[in-house]
RONUPA-957657 format. One record per residue (C-alpha): residue number from 0; residue in one letter; chain; x, y, z negated. Coordinates in pm, whole numbers, plus 32768, in hexadecimal, padded with zeros to 4 digits. Layout:
// RONUPA-957657
[r NUM; 'a'; 'A'; [X; Y; Z]],
...
// end
This chain:
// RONUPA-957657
[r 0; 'x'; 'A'; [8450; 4989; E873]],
[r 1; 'x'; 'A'; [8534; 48E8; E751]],
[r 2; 'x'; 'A'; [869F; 4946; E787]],
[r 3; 'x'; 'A'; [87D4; 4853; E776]],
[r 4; 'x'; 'A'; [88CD; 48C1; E686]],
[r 5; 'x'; 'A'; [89BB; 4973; E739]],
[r 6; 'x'; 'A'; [8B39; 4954; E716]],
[r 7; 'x'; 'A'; [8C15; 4AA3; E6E0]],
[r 8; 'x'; 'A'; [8C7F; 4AB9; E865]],
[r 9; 'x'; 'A'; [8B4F; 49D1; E8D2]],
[r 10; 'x'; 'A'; [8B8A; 4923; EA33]],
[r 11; 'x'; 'A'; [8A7F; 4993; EB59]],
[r 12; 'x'; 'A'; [8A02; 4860; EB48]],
[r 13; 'x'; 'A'; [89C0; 489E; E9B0]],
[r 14; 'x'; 'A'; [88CC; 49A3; EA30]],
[r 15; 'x'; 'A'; [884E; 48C2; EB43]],
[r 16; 'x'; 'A'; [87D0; 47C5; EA63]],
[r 17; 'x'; 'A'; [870D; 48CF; E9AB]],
[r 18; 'x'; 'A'; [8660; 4930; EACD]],
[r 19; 'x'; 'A'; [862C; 47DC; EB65]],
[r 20; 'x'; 'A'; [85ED; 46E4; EA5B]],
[r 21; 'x'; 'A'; [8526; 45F4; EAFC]],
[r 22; 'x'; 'A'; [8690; 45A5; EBEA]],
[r 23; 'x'; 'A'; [875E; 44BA; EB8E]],
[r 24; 'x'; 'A'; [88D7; 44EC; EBDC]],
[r 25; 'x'; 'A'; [8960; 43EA; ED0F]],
[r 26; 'x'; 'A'; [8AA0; 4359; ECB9]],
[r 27; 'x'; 'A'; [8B7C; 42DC; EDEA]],
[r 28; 'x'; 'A'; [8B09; 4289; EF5A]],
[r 29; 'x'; 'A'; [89C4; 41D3; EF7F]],
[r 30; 'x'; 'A'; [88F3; 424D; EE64]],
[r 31; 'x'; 'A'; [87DE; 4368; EEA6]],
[r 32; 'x'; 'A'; [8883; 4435; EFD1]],
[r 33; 'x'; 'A'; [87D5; 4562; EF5F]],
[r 34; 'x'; 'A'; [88E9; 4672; EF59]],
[r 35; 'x'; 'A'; [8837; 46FC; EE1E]],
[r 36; 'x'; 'A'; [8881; 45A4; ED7D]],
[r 37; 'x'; 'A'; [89A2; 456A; EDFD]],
[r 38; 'x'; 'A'; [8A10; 46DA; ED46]],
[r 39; 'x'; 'A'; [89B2; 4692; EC0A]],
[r 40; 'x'; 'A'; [8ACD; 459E; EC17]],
[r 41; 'x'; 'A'; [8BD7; 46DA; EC6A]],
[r 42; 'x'; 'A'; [8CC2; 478E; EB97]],
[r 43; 'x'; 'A'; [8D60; 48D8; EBAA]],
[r 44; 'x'; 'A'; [8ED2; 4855; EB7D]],
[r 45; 'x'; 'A'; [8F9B; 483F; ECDC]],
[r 46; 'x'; 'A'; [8E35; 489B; ED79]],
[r 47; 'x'; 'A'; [8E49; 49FC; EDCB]],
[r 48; 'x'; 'A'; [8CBC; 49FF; EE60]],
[r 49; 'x'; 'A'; [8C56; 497D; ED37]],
[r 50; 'x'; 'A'; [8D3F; 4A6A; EC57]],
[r 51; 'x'; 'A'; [8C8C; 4BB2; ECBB]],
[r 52; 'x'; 'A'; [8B3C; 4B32; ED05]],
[r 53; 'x'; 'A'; [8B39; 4AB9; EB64]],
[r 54; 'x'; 'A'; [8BF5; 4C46; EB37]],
[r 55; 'x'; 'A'; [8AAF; 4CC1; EC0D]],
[r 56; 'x'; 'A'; [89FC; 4C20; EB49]],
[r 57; 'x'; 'A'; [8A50; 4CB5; EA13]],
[r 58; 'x'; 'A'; [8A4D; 4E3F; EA75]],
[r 59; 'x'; 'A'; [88F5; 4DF3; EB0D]],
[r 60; 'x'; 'A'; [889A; 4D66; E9C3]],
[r 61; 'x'; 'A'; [8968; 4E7A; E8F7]],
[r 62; 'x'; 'A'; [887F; 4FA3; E9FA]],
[r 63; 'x'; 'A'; [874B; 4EE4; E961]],
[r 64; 'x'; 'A'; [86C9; 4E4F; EAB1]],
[r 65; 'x'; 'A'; [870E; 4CD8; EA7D]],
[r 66; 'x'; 'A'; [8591; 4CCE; EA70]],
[r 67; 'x'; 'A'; [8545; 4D56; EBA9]],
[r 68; 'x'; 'A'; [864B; 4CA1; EC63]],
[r 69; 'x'; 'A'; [85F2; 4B2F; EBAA]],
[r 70; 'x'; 'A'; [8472; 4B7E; EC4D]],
[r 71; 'x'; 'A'; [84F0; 4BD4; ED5D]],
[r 72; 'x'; 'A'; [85E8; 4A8F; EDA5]],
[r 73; 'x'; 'A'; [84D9; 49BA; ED35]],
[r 74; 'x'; 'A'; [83E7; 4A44; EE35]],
[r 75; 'x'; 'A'; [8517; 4A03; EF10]],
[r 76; 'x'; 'A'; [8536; 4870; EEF8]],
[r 77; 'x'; 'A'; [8409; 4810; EDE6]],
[r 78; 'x'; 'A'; [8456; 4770; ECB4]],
[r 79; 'x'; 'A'; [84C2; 460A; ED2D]],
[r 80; 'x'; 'A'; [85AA; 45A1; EDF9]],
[r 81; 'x'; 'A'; [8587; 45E5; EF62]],
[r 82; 'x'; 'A'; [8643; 449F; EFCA]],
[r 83; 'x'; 'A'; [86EB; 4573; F0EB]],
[r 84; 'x'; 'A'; [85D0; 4577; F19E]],
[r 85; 'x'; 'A'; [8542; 46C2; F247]],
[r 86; 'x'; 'A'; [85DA; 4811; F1D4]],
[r 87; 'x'; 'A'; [85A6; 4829; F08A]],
[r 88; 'x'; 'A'; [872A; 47EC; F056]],
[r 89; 'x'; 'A'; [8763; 48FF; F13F]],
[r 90; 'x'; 'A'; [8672; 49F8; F082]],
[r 91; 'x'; 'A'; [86F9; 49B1; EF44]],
[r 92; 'x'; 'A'; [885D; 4A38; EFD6]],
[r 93; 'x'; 'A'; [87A7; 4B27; F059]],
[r 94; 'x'; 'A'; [8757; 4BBA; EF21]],
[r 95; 'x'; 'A'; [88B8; 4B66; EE65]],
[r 96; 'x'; 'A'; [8945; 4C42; EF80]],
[r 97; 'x'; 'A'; [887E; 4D47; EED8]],
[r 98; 'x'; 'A'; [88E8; 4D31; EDD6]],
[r 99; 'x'; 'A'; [8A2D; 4D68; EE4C]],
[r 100; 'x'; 'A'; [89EE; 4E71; EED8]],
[r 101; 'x'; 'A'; [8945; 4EFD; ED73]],
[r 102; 'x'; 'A'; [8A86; 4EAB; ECCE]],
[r 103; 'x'; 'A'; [8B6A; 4F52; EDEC]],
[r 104; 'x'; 'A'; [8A71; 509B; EE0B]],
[r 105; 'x'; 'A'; [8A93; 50CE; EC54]],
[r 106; 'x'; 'A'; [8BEF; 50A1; EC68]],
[r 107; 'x'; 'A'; [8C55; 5192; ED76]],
[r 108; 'x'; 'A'; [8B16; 5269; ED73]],
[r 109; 'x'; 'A'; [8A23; 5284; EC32]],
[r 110; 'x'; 'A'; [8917; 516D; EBED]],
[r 111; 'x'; 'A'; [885A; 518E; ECF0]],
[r 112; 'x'; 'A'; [869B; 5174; ED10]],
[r 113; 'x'; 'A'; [8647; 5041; ED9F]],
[r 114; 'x'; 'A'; [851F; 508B; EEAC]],
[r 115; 'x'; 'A'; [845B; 4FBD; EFAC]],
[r 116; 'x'; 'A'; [8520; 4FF9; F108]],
[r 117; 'x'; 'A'; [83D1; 4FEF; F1B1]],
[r 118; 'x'; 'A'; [828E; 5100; F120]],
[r 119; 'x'; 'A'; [81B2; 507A; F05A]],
[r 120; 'x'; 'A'; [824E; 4F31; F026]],
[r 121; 'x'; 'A'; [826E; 4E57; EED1]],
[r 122; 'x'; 'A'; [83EF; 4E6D; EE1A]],
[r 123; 'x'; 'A'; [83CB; 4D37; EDC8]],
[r 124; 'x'; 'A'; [8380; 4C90; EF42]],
[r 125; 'x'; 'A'; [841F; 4CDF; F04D]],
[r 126; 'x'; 'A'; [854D; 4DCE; F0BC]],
[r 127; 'x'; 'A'; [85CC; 4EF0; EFC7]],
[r 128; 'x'; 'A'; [86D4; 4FF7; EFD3]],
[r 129; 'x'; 'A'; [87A4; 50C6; EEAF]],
[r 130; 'x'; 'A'; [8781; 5244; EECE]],
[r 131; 'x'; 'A'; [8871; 5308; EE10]],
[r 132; 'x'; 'A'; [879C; 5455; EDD8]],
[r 133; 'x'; 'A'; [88BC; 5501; ED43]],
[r 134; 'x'; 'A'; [8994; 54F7; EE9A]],
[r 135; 'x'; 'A'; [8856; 54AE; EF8F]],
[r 136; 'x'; 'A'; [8910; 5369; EFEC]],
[r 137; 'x'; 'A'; [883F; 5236; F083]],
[r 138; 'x'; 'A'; [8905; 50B9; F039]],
[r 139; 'x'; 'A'; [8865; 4FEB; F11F]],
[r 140; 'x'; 'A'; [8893; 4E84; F0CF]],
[r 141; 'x'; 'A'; [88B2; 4D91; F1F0]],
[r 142; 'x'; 'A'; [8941; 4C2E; F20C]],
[r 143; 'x'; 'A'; [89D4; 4B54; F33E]],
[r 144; 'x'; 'A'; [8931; 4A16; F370]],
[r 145; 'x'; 'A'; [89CC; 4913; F3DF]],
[r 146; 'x'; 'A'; [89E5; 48FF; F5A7]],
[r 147; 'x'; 'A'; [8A6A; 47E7; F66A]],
[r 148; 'x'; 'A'; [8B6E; 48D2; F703]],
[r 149; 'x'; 'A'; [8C3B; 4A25; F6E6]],
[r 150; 'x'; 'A'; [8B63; 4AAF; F7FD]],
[r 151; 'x'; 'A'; [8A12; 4A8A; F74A]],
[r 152; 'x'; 'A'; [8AD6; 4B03; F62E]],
[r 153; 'x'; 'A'; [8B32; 4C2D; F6CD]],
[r 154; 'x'; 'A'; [89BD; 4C72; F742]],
[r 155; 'x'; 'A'; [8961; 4C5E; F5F1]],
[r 156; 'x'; 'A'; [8A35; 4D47; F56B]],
[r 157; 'x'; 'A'; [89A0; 4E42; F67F]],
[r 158; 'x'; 'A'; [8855; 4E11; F623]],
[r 159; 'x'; 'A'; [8880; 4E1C; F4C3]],
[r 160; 'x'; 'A'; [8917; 4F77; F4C8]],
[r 161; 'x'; 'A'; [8809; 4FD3; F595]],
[r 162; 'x'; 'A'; [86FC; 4F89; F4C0]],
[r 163; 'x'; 'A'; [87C9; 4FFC; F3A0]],
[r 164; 'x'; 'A'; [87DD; 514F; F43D]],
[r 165; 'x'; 'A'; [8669; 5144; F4A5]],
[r 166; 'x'; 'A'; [860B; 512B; F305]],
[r 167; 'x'; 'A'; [8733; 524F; F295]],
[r 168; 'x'; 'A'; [85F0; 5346; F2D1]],
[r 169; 'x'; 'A'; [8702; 548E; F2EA]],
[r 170; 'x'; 'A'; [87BE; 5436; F1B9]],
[r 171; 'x'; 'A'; [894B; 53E3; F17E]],
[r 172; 'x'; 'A'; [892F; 528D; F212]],
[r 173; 'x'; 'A'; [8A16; 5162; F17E]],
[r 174; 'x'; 'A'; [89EC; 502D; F23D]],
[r 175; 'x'; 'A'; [8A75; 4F0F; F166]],
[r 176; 'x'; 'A'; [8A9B; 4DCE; F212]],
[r 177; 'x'; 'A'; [8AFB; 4C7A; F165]],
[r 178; 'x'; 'A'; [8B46; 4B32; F22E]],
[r 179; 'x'; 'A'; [8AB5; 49FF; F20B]],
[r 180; 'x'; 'A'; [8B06; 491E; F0C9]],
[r 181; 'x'; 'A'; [8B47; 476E; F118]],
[r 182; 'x'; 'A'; [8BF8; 468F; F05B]],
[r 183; 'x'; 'A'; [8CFF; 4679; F118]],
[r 184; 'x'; 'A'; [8D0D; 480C; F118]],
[r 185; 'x'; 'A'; [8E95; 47FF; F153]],
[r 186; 'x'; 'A'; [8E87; 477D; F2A8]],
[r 187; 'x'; 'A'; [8D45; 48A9; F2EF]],
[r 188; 'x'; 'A'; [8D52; 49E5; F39E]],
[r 189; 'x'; 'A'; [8D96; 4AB0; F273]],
[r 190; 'x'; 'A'; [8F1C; 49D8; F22D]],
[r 191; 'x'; 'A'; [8F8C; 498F; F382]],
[r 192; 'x'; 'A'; [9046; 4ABC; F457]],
[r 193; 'x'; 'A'; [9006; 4A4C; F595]],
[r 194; 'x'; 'A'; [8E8D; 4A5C; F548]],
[r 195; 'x'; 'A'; [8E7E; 4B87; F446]],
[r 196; 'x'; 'A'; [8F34; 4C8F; F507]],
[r 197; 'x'; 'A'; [8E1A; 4C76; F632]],
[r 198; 'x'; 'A'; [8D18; 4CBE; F50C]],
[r 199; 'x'; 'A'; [8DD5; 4DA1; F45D]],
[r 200; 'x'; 'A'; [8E07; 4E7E; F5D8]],
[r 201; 'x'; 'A'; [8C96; 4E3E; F62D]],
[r 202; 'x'; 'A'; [8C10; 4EC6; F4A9]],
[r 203; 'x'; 'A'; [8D24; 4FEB; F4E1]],
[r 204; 'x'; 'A'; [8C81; 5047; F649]],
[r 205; 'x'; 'A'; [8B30; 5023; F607]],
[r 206; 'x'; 'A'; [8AFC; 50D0; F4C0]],
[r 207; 'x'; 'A'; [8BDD; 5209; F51F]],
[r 208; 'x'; 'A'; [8AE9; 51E3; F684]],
[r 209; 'x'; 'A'; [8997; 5216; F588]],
[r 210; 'x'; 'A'; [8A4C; 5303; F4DD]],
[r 211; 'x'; 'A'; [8A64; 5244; F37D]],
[r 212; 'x'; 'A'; [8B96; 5215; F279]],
[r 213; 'x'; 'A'; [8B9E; 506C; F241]],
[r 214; 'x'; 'A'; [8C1F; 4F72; F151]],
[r 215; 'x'; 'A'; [8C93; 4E06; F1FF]],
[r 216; 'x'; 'A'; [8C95; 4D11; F0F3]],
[r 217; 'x'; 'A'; [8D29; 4BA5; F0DD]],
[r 218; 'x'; 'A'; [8C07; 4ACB; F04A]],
[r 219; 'x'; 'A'; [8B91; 4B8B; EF1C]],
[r 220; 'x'; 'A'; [8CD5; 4C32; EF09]],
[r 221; 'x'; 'A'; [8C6A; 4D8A; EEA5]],
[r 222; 'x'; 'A'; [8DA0; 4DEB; EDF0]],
[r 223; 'x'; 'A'; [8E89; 4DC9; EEDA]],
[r 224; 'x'; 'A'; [8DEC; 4E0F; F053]],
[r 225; 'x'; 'A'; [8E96; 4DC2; F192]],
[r 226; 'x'; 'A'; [8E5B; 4F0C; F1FD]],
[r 227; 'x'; 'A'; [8D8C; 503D; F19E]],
[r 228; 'x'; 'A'; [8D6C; 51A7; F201]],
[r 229; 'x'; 'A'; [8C64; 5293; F160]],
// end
């Protein structure tokens, strides 16, 4: 794949546009709603999601694994725009949460292996996690989707410590959750009190429950958690 020339800091959506080529950015409401589109368009200045997912970005890039994590946010959404139709939106954040998590593990752990979470899977489809052999630490990336209330919310967060703890296979389990990314992320469970502190108490119980350490992220917020223990 040809690469864009890259500024000095380059903007996430700098490396974006190297991955998806084929997508043209969406300027303003009522062009191509696909949220891939639409953050092409996005800058890091005054946006702190978009700050440290382009500062992800980079250390991913730095650790040499910009390759593996371009396949796998292709495989994610495909190479045109998805129109916000289906999931593919929702896979692709899938994956940038990942890469969050890649950037959060090498900064407070060491660079971590990037492994299928399920045996015999492909790296490149389907869900990974970041082992740390030096400290026998498991990251397990997971991401909030968007509910239609705090209660589903809540369930989520249950069942996505569960399975987290299901996958840590004995190791020094990390569970690192990041919320859900819209445009109008200011107004989302990650920025409001009255709707973060529930999460923030639920991810608290439930992790400690399973036994795991955990990371609560803001949208892509990697460097600066809500909350973590490990």
């Amino acid at each position: 794949m040809l690469a864009h020339t890259r500024t000095a800091d380059p903007e996430p959506s700098e490396w974006l546009r190297e991955q998806f080529p084929e997508v043209a950015p969406s300027f303003g409401w009522g062009g191509d709603p696909c949220w891939l589109a639409w953050s092409l368009t996005q800058t890091s200045e005054h946006n702190p999601p978009m700050y440290w997912l382009g500062r992800a970005l980079q250390l991913v890039d730095e650790a040499g694994r910009m390759d593996l994590f371009g396949q796998r946010l292709r495989a994610a959404h495909g190479a045109a725009s998805c129109q916000a139709t289906g999931d593919r939106d929702d896979r692709l954040q899938d994956v940038l949460t990942e890469v969050c998590a890649f950037a959060w593990t090498a900064e407070h752990l060491a660079a971590p292996e990037v492994e299928p979470a399920a045996e015999g899977a492909n790296e490149s489809i389907g869900p990974v996690q970041l082992r740390v052999p030096e400290s026998n630490a498991l990251v397990l990336p997971r991401r909030l989707h968007p509910q239609n209330s705090l209660e589903r919310v809540m369930y989520e967060v249950a069942g996505v410590a569960e399975s987290a703890a299901r996958s840590a296979e004995g190791a020094t389990a990390i569970l690192y959750l990041d919320v859900w990314h819209e445009r109008r992320y200011a107004q989302s469970v990650g920025y409001r009190f009255e709707l973060t502190e529930p999460v923030r108490e639920a991810t608290r119980h439930f992790a400690t429950e399973f036994g795991m350490g955990y990371v609560l992220t803001r949208p892509f917020e990697w460097g600066r958690p809500l909350e973590e223990q490990f």
